[in-house]
DRENMILO-482957 format. One line per 2 residues: number of its first residue (from 1); their letters; for each residue x, y negated, z negated of C-alpha. Coordinates in Angstrom, 1 decimal, decimal comma. Example, Ala and Ser with C-alpha at 12.3 -4.5 7.8 and 13.67 -1.06 7.14 Angstrom:
<keses>
1> AS> 12,3/4,5/-7,8  13,7/1,1/-7,1
</keses>
This chain:
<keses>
1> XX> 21,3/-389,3/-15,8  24,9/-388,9/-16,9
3> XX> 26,9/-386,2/-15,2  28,2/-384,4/-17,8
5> XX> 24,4/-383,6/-19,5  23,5/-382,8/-15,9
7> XX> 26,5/-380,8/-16,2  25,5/-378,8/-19,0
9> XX> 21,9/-378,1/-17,8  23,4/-376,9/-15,0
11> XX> 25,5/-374,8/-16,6  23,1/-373,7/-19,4
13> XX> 20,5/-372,6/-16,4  23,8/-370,5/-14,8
15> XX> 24,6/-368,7/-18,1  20,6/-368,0/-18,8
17> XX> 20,2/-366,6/-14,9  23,4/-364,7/-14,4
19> XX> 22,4/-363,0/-18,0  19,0/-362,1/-16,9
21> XX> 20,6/-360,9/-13,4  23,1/-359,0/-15,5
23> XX> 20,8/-357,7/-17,9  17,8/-357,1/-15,8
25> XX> 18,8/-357,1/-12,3  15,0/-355,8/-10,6
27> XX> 13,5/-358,6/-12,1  15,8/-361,2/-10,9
29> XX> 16,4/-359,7/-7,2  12,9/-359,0/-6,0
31> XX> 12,8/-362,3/-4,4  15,7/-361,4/-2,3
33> XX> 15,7/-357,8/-2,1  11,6/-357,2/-1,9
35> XX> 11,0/-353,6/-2,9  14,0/-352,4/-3,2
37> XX> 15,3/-354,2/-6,2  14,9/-351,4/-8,0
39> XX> 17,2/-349,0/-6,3  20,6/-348,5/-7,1
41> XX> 22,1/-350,9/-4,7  20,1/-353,7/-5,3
43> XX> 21,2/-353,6/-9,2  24,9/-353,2/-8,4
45> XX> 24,7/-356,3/-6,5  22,4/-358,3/-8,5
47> XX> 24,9/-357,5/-11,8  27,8/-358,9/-9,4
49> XX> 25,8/-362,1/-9,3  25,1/-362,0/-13,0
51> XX> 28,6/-362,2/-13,9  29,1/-364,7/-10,8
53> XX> 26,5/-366,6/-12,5  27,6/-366,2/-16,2
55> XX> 31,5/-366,9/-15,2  30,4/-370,2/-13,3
57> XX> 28,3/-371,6/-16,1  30,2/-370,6/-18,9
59> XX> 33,3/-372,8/-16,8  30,6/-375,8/-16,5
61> XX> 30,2/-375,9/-20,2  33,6/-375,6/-21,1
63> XX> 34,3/-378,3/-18,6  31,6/-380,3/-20,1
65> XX> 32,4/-380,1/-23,5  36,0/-380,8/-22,9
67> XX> 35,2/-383,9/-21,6  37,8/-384,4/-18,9
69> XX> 36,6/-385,7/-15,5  38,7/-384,0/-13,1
71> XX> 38,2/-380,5/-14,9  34,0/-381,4/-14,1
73> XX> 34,6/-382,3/-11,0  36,5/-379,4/-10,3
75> XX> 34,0/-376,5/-11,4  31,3/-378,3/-10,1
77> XX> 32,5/-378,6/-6,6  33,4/-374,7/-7,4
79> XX> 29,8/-374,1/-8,5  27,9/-375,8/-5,6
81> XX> 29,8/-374,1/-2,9  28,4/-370,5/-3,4
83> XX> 24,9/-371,9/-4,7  24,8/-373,6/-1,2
85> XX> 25,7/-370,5/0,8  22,8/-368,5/-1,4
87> XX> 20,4/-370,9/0,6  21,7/-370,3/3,9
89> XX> 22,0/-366,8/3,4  18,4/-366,4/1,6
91> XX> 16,5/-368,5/4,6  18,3/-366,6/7,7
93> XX> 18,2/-363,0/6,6  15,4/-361,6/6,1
95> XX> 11,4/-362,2/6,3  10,7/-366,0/4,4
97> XX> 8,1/-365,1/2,1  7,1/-368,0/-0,8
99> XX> 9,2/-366,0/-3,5  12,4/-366,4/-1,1
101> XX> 11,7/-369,7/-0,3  11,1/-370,5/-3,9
103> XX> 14,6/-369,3/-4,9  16,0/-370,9/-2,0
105> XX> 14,6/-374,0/-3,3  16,0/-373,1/-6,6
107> XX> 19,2/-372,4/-5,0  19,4/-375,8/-3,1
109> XX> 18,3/-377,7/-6,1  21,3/-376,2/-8,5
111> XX> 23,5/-376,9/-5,5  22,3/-380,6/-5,2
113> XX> 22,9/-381,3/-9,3  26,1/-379,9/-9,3
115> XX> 27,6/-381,8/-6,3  26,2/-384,7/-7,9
117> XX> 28,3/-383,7/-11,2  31,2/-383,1/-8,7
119> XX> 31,2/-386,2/-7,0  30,5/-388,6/-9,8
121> XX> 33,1/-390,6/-10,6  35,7/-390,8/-14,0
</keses>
């Protein structure tokens, strides 16, 4: 598949997630959090990774649609850097339930499509 539409699903999955996070944070950070999503905390944090989320994707589409390599390459590289650090960080802290591992997997697989984007070439 061409980088740049992986690009942009990518991207389009960021935007989507990071709004749910933003907009419904409990929902979005049981898998991490367990119980406590609900408490205050837990939604300060998961709206931090909302906007995390939103900002990166909204970057990849703009970098997509612009259509310059090097601009792709860039915010993908960005993008697949903290994705890959949400697996590490979901798999060593904390019990590894099948909701955890299943946004781990998540995690890892958005990690893997946009080092792809980042390393394809011109």
């Amino acid at each position: 598949m061409e980088p740049r539409t992986v690009g942009t699903a990518v991207s389009a999955t960021r935007i989507a997630f990071g709004a749910g996070l933003m907009l419904a944070p409990p929902r979005f950070v049981r898998s991490w959090t367990g119980p406590g999503a609900s408490r205050r905390p837990a939604r300060v944090v998961g709206r931090a990774l909302g906007a995390r989320e939103l900002a990166i994707g909204i970057g990849g589409v703009l970098a997509a649609r612009a259509g310059e390599p090097a601009e792709l390459r860039r915010w993908f590289a960005l993008g697949a850097l903290p994705e890959a650090l949400d697996v590490v960080f979901t798999l060593t802290d904390g019990p590894r339930t099948p909701s955890r591992l299943a946004g781990a997997a998540m995690a890892a697989a958005t990690a893997a499509a946009a080092a792809y984007v980042a390393s394809a070439g011109p």
